[in-house]
N, CA, C and O of each residue as an XYZ file, in Angstrom:
392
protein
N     111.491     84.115    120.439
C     110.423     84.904    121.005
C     110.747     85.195    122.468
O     111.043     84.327    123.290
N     110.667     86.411    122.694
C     111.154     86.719    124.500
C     109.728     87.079    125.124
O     108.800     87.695    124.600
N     109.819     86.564    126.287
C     109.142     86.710    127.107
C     109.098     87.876    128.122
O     110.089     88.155    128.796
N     107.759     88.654    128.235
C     107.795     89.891    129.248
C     107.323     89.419    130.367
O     106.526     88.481    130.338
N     107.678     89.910    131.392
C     106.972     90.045    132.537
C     106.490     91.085    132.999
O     107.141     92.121    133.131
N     105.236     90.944    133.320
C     104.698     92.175    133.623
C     104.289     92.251    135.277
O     103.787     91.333    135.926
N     104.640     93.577    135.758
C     103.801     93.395    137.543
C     101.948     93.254    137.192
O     101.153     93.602    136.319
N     101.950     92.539    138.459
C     100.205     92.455    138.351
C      99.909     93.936    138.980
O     100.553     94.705    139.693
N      98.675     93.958    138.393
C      97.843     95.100    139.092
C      97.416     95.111    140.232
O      96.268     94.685    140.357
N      98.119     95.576    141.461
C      97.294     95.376    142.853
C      95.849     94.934    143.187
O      94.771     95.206    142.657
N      96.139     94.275    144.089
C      94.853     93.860    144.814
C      94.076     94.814    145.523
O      94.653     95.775    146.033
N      92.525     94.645    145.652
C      92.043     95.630    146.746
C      91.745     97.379    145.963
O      91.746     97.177    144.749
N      91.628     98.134    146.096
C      91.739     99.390    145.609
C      92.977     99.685    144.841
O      93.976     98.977    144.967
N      92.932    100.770    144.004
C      94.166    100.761    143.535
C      93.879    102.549    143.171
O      92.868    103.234    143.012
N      95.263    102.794    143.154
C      95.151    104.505    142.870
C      95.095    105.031    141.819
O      95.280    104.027    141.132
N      94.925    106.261    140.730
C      95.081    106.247    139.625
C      96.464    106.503    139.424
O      96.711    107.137    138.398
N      97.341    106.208    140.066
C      98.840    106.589    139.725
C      99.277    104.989    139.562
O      99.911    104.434    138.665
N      98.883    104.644    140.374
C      99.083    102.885    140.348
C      98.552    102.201    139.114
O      99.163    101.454    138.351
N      97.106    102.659    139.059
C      96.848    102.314    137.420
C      97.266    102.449    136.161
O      97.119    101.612    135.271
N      97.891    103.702    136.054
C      98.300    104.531    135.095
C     100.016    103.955    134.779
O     100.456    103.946    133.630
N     100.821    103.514    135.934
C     101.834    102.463    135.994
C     101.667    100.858    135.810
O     102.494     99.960    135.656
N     100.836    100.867    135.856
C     100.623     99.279    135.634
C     100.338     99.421    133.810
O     101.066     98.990    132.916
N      99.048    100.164    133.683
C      98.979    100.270    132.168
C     100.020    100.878    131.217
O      99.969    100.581    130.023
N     100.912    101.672    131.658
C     101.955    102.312    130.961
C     103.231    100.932    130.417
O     104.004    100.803    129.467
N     102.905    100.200    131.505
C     103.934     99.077    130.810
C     103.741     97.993    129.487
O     104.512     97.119    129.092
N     102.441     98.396    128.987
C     101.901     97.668    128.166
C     101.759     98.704    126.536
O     101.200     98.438    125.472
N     102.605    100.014    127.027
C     102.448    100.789    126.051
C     103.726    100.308    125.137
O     104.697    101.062    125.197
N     103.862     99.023    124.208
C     104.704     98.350    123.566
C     105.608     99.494    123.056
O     106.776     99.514    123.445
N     105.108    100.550    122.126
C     105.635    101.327    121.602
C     106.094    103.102    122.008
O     106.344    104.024    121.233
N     106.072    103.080    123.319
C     106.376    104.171    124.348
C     105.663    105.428    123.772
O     106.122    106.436    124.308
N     104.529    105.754    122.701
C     104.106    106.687    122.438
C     103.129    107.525    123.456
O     102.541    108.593    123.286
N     103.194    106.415    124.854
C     102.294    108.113    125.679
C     100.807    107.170    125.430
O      99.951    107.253    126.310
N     100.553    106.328    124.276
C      99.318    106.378    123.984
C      98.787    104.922    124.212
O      99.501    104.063    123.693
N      97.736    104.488    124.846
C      97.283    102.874    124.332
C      96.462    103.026    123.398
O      95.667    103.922    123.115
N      96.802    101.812    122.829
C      95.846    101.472    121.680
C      95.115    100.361    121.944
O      95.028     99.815    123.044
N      94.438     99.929    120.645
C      93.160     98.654    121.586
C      94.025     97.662    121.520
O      93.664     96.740    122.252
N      95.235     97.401    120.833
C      96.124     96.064    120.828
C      96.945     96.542    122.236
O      96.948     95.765    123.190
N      97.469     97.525    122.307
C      98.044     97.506    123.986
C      96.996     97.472    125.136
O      97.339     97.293    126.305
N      96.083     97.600    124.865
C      95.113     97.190    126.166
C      93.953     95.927    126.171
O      93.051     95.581    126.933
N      94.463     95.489    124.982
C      94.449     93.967    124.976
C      95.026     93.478    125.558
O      94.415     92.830    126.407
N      96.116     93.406    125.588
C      97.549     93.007    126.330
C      97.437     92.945    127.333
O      97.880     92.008    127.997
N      96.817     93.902    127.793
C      96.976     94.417    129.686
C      95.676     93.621    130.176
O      95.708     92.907    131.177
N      94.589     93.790    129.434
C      93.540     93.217    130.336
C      93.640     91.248    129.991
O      93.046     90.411    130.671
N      94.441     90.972    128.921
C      95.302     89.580    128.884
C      95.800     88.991    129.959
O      95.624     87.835    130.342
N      96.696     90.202    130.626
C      97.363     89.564    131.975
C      96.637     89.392    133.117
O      96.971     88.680    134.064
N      95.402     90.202    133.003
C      94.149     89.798    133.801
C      93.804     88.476    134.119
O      93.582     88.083    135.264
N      93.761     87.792    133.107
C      92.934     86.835    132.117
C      91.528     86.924    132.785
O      90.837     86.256    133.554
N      91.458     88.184    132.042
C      89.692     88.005    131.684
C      89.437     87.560    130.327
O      90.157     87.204    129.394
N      87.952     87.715    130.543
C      87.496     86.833    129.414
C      86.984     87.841    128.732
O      86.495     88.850    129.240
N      87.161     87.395    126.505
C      86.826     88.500    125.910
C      87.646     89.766    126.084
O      87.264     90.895    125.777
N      88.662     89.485    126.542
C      89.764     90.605    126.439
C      89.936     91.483    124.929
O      90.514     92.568    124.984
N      89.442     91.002    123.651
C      89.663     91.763    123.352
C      88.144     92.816    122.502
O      87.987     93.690    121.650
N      87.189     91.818    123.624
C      85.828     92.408    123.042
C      86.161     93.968    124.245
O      86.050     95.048    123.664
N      86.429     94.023    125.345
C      86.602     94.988    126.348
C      87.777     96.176    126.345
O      87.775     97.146    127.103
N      88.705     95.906    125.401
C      89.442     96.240    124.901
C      88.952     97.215    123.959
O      89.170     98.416    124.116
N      88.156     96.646    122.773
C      87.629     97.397    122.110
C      86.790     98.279    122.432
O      86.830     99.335    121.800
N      85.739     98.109    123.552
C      85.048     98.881    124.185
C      85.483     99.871    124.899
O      84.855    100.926    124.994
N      86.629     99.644    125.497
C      87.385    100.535    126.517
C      87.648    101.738    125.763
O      87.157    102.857    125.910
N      88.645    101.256    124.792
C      88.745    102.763    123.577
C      87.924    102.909    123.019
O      88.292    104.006    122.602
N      86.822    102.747    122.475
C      85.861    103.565    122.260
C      85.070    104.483    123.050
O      84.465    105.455    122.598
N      85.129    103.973    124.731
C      84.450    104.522    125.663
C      85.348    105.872    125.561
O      84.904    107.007    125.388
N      86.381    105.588    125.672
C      87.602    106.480    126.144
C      87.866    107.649    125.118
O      87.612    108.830    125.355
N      88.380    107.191    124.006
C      88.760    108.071    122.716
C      88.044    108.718    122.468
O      87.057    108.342    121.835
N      88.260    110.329    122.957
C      87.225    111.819    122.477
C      87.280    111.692    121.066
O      86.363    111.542    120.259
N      88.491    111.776    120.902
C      88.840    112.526    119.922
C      89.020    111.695    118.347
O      89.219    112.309    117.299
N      88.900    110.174    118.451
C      88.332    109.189    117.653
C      90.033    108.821    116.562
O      90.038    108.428    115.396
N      90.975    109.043    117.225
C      92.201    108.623    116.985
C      92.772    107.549    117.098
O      93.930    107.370    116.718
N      91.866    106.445    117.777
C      92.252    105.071    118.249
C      93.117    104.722    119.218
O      93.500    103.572    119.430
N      93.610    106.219    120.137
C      94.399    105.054    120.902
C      93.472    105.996    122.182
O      92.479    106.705    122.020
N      94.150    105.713    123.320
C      93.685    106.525    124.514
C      94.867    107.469    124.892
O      95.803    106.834    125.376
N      95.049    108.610    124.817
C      95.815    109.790    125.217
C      95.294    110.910    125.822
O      94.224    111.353    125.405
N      96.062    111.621    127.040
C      95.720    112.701    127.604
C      94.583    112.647    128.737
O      93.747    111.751    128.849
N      94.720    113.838    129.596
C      94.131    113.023    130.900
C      92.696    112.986    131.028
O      92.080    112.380    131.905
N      92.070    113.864    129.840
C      90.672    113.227    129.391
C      90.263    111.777    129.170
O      89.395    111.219    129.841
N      90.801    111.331    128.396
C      90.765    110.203    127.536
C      90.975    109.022    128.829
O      90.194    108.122    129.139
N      92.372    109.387    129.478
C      92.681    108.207    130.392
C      91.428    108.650    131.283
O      90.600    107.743    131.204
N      90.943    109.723    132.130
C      90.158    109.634    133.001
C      88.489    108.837    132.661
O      87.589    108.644    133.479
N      88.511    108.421    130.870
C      87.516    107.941    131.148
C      87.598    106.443    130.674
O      86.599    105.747    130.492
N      88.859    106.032    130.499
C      89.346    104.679    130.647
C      89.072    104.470    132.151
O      88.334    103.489    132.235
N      89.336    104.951    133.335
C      89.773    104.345    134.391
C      87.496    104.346    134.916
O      86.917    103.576    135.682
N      87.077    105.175    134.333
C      86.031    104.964    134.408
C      85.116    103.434    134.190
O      84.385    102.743    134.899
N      85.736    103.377    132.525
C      85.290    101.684    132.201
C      85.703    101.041    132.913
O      84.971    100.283    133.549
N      87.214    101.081    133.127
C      87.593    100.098    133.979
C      86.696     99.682    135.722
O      86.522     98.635    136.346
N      86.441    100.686    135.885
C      85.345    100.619    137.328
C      83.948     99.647    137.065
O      83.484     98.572    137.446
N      83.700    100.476    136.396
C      82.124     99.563    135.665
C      82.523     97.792    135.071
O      82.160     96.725    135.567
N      83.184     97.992    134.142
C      83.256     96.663    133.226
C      84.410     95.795    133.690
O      84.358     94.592    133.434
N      85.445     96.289    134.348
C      86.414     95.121    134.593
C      86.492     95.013    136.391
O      87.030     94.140    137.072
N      85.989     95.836    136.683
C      85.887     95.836    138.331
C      86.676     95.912    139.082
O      86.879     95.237    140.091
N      87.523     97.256    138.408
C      88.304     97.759    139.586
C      88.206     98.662    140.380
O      87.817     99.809    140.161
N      88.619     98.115    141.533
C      88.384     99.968    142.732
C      89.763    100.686    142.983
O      90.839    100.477    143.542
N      88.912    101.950    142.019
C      89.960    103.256    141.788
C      89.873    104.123    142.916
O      88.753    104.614    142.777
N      90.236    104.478    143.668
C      91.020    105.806    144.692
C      91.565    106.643    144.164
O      92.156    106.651    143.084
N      91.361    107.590    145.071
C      92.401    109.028    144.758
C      92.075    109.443    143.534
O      93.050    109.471    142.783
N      91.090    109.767    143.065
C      90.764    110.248    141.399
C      91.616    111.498    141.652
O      92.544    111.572    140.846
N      91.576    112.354    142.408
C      92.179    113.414    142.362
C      91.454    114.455    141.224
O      90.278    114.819    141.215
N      92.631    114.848    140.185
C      92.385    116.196    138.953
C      91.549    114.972    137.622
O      90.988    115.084    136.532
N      91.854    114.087    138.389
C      91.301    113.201    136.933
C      90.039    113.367    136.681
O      89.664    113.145    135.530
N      88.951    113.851    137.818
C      87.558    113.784    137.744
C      86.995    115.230    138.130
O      85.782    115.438    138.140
């Protein structure tokens, strides 16, 4: 069994380019897309708690289009949304995302 290492997610504010790199490394299967098992993963390295009750919530918040994973800059712009509310991060620079 190999072990990943993953970078942590900055401290303090974080940008959506910074976010969007931090979560992209958890995309196991490079499809562009998370799913609720890759963002399990990610909010794992958190270690929050119920990672994968928030997980599940996240893509559902997120997924327009009811495909199960999160894709496209709809979808991510309203991941980074949950993420504000429910896991408590401070996003900057929304930029075109909002």
């Amino acid at each position: 069994m190999a072990f990943m290492r993953y970078r942590a997610l900055p401290q303090g504010e974080v940008t959506v380019d910074e976010f969007r790199a931090w979560l992209s490394q958890f995309d196991a299967d490079r499809d562009g897309r998370i799913s609720q098992g890759e963002l399990q993963s990610a909010l794992r390295s958190l270690h929050l708690w119920f990672a994968w009750w928030k997980a599940r919530e996240g893509v559902r918040a997120a997924d327009v289009n009811r495909d199960g994973a999160v894709d496209g800059d709809e979808e991510v712009a309203r991941l980074f949304a949950f993420a504000q509310r429910h896991i408590h991060v401070k996003i900057t620079q929304l930029g075109s995302y909002y």
